[in-house]
SELUMLUM-143408 format. One line per field, with one value per residue (C-alpha): x, y, z; residue number from 1; residue in one letter. Coordinates in pm, 1 decimal. Layout:
<recs>
X	[X,...]
Y	[Y,...]
Z	[Z,...]
nr	[NUM,...]
rest	[a,...]
</recs>
This chain:
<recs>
X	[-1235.6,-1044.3,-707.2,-395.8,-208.5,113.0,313.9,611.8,721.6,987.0,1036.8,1450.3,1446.6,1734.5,1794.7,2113.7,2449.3,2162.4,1953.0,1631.3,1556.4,1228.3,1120.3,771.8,710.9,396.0,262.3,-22.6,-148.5,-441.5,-428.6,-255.9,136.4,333.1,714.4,1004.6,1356.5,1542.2,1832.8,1764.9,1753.4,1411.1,1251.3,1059.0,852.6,802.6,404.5,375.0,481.7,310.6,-2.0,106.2,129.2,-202.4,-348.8,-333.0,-278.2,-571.8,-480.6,-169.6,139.8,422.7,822.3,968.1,1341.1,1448.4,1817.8,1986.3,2328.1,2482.5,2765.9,2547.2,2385.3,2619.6,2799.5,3113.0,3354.2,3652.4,3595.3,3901.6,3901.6,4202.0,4160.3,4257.1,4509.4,4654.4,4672.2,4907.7,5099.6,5187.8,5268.6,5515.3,5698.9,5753.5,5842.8,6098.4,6199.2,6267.7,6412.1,6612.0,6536.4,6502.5,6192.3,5948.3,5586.7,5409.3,5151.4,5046.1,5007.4,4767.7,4557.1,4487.6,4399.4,3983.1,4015.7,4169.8,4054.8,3696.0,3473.9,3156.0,2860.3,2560.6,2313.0,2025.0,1717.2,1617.5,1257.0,1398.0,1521.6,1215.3,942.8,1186.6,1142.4,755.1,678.8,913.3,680.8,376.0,537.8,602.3,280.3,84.4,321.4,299.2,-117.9,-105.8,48.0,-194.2,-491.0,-338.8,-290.7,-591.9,-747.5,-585.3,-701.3,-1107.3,-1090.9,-929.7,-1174.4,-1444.8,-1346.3,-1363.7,-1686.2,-1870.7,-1658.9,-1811.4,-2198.8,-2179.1,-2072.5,-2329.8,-2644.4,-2515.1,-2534.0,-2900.6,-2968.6,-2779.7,-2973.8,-3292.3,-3165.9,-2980.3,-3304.9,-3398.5,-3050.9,-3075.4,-3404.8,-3292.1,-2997.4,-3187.0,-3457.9,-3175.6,-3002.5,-3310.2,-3424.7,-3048.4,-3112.1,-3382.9,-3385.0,-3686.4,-3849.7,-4043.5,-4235.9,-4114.6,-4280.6,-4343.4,-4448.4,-4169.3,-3916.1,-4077.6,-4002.3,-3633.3,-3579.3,-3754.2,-3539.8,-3218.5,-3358.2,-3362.2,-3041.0,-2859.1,-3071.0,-2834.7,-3082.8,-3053.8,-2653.8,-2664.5,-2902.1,-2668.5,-2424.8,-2599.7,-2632.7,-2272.6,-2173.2,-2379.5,-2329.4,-1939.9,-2005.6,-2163.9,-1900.1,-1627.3,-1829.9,-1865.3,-1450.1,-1290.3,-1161.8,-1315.5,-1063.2,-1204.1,-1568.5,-1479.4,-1200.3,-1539.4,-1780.0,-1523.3,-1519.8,-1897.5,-1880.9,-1652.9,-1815.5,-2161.3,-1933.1,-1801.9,-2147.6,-2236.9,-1958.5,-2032.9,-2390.8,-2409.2,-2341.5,-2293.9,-2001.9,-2062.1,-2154.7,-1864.9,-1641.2,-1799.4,-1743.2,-1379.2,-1360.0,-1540.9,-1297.9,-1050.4,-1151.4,-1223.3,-865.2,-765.7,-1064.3,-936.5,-561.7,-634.2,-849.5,-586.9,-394.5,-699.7,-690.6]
Y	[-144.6,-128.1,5.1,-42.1,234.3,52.6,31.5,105.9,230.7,307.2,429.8,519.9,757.0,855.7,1086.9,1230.5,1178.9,1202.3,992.0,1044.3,716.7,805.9,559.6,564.9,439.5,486.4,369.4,446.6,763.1,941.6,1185.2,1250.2,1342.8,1373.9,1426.9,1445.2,1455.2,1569.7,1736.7,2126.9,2184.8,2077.5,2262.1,2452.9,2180.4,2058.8,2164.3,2033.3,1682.7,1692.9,1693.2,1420.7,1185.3,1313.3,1206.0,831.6,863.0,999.1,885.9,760.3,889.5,890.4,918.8,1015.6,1007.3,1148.2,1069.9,1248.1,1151.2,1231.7,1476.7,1707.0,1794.5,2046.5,2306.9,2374.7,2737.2,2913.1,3237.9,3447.5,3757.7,3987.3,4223.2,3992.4,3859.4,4213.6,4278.6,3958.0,3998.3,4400.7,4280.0,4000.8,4246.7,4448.6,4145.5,4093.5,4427.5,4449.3,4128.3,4131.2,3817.2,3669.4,3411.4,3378.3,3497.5,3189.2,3206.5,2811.6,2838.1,3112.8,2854.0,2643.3,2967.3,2934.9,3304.4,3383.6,3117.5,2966.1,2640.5,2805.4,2526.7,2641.6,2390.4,2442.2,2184.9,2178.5,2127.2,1764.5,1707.0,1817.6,1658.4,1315.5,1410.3,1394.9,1142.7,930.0,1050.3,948.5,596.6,570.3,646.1,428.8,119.5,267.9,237.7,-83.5,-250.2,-94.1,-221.5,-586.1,-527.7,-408.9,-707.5,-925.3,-669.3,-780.7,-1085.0,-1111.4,-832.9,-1015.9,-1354.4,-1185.4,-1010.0,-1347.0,-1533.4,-1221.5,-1286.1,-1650.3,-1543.3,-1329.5,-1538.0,-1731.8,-1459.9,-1448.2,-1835.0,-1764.9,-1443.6,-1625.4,-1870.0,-1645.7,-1525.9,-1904.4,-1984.8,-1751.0,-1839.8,-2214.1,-2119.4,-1884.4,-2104.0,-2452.2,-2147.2,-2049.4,-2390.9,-2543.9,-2235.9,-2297.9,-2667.3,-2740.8,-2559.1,-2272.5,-2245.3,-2023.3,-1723.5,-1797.6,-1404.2,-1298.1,-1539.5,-1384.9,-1015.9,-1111.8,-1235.7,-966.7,-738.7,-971.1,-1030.1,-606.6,-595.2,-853.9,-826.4,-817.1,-818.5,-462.1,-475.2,-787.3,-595.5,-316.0,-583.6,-736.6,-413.2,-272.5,-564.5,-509.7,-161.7,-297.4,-485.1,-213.4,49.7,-192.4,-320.6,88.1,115.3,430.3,574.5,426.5,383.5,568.5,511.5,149.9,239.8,370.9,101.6,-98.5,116.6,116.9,-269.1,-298.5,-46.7,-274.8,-615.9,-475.2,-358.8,-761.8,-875.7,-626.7,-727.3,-1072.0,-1321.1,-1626.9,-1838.7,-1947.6,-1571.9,-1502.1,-1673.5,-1526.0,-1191.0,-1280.5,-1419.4,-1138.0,-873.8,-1098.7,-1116.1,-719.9,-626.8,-853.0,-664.1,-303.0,-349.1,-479.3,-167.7,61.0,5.4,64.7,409.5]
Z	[444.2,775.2,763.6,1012.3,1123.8,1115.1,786.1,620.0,221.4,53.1,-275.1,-451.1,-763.3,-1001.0,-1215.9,-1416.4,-1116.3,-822.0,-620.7,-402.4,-131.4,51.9,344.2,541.3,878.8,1022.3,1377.1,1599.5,1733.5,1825.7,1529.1,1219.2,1265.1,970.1,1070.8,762.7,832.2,482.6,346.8,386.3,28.9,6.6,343.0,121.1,-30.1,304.6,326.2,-27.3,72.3,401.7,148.4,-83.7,214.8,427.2,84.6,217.1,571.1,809.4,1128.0,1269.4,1342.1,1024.8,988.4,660.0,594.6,254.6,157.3,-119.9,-336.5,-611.3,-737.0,-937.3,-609.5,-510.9,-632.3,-509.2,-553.1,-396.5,-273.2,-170.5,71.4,-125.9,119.7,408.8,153.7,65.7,407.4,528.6,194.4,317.2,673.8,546.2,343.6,680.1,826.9,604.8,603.4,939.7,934.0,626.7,550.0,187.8,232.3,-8.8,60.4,138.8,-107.9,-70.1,290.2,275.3,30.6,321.5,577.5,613.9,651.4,329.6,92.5,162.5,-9.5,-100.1,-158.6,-363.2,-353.9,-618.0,-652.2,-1033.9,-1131.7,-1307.3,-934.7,-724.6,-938.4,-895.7,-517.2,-556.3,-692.8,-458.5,-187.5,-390.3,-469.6,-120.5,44.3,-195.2,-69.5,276.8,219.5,48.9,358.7,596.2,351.5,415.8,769.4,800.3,636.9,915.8,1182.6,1038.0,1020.8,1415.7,1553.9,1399.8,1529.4,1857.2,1855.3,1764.5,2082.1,2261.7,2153.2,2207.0,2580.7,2575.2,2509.3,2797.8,3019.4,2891.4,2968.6,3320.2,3424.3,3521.3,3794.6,3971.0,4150.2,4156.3,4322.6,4576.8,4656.2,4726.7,4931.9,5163.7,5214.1,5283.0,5561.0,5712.9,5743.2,5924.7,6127.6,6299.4,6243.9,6086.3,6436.8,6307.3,5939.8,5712.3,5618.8,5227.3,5196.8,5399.8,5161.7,4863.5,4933.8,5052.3,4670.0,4517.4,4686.7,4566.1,4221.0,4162.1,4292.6,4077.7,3777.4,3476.2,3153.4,3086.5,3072.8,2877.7,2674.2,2599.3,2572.9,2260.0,2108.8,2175.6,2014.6,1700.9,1672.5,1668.2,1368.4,1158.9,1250.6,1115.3,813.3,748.0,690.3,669.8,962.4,1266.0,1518.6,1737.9,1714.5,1783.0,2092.9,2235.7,2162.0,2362.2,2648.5,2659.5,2683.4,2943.9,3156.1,3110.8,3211.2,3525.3,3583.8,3511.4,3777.5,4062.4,4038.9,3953.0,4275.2,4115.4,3996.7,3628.2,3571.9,3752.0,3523.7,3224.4,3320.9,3345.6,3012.8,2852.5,3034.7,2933.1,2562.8,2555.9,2627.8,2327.0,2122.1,2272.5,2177.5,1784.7,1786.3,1851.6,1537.7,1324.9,1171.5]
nr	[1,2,3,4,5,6,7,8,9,10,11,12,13,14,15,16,17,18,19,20,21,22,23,24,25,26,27,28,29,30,31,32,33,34,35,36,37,38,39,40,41,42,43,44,45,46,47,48,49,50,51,52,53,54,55,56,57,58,59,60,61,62,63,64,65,66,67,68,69,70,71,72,73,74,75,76,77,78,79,80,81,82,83,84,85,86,87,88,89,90,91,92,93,94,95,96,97,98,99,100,101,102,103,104,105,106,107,108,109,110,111,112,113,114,115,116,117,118,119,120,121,122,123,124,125,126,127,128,129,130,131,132,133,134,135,136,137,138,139,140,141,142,143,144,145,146,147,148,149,150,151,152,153,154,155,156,157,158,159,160,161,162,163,164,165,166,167,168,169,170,171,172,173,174,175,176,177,178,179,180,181,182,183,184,185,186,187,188,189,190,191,192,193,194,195,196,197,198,199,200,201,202,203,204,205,206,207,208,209,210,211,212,213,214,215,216,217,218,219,220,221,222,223,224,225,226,227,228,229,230,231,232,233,234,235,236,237,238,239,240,241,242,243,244,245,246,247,248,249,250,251,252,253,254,255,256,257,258,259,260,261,262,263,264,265,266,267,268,269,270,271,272,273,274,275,276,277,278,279,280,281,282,283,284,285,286,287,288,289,290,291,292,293]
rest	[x,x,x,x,x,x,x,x,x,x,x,x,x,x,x,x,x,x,x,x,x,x,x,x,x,x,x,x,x,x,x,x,x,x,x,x,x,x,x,x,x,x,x,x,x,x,x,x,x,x,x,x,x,x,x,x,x,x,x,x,x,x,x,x,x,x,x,x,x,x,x,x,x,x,x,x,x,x,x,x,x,x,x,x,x,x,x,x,x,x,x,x,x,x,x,x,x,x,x,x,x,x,x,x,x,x,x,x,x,x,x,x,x,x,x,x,x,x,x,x,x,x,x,x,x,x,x,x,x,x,x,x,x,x,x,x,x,x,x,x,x,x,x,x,x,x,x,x,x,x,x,x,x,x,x,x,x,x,x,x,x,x,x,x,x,x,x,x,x,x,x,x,x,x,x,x,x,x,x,x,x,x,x,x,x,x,x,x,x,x,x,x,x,x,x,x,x,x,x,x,x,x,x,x,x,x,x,x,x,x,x,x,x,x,x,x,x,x,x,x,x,x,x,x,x,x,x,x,x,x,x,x,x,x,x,x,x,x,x,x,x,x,x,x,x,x,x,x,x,x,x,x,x,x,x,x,x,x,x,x,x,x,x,x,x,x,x,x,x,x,x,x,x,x,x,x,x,x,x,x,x,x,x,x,x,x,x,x,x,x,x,x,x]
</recs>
């Protein structure tokens, strides 16, 4: 089965006061990129969720964001410095000894000081928590999967469409081939003729050569050949499924190079115009095959 490389999945867990959302977007690329953005709680299972989702994805390029809620996430603490405090609390009572003045210490104002008094968060992942993490991944990639099945379902059944415009072009190329050297044959002998004016014979021997020479250098069959079996080799590669992105990205370079070959060769007009419509039709092939994985 061919498979897209475009898809997206998203899978929300809860458990207890928290909640996991875990969302998959994957596009094309030449290899396999896994990149996860996530609270830094759960760095360390990073490697161990790159593998859950490399478990469905071989080839394409994938965003994960992991969003995480709940109260019982975080654990939050005061932590007071009583040395700091000790030490404002002695140089007050100077203060007010030198001062003589009869002011409280200002006990509630050194609450708010970031020095003194400080919000400690301690934030612990439990196992309940983590394996609720994993198997949002898992629930995600298989989504993420599913819709790059179905895409790639589409991306067949277009490709394929294609390939078949492509060999009915073909075998007209092979019907065409043959009267190019007849063609050329005609319109050198009508030239030769207006030139001299019906004055002189022409050398039959002499003609002959002159479209030998002009049927070697426009003869086509053996790119239309390769042609024909690009084209099947095409086929089987896609009916083989799996990842064959790239096997494919070079089948289609192979034909193009063998259709510009065709047009710099070929001097006539309906062959002309085929090669344009196959060059045409190959970029449409080339770009479908770039989202298969």
């Amino acid at each position: 089965m061919v498979i897209s490389m475009t898809g997206y999945g998203r899978s929300s867990k809860e458990i207890a006061d928290s909640e996991v959302t875990v969302e998959m977007k994957a596009v094309n690329h030449r290899f396999c990129e896994i990149n996860i953005r996530m609270p830094r709680q759960f760095f360390f299972l990073e490697d161990q969720l790159k593998k859950t989702i490399s478990n469905y994805v071989q080839r394409g390029k994938v965003d994960v964001f992991i969003h995480l809620k709940g109260e019982g996430i975080v654990e939050r603490s005061l932590s007071v410095d009583w040395d700091l405090f000790q030490d404002y609390h002695e140089t007050y009572t100077k203060m007010i000894e030198r001062t003589t003045s009869s002011a409280a210490f200002p006990v509630d104002q050194l609450l708010l000081h970031e020095n003194v008094v400080e919000v400690q968060e301690k934030e612990e992942v439990t196992e309940d928590l983590k394996e609720m993490l994993l198997s949002a991944v898992e629930e995600a990639s298989v989504q993420l999967k599913e819709m790059r099945m179905k895409e790639g379902q589409e991306l067949y059944s277009d490709v394929t469409k294609r390939i078949e415009k492509l060999s009915g072009w073909t075998e007209k190329l092979t019907e065409l081939a043959p009267t190019v050297q007849k063609n050329y044959r005609d319109r050198l002998q009508k030239r030769v003729e207006e030139f001299m004016n019906g004055a002189l014979d022409i050398d039959e021997a002499r003609m002959l050569t002159e479209v030998a020479v002009y049927a070697d250098k426009t003869d086509i069959q053996e790119e239309i050949t390769r042609i024909d079996s690009h084209l099947k080799q095409f086929i089987h590669i896609l009916s083989e499924g799996g990842v064959v992105g790239r096997k494919l990205d070079f089948v289609v370079q192979e034909l193009n190079r063998e259709t510009n070959t065709i047009g710099s060769k070929a001097n006539d007009i309906e062959i002309s115009q085929l090669v344009v419509d196959l060059k045409s039709e190959l970029e449409k092939v080339r770009e479908q095959v770039q989202n298969i994985e």
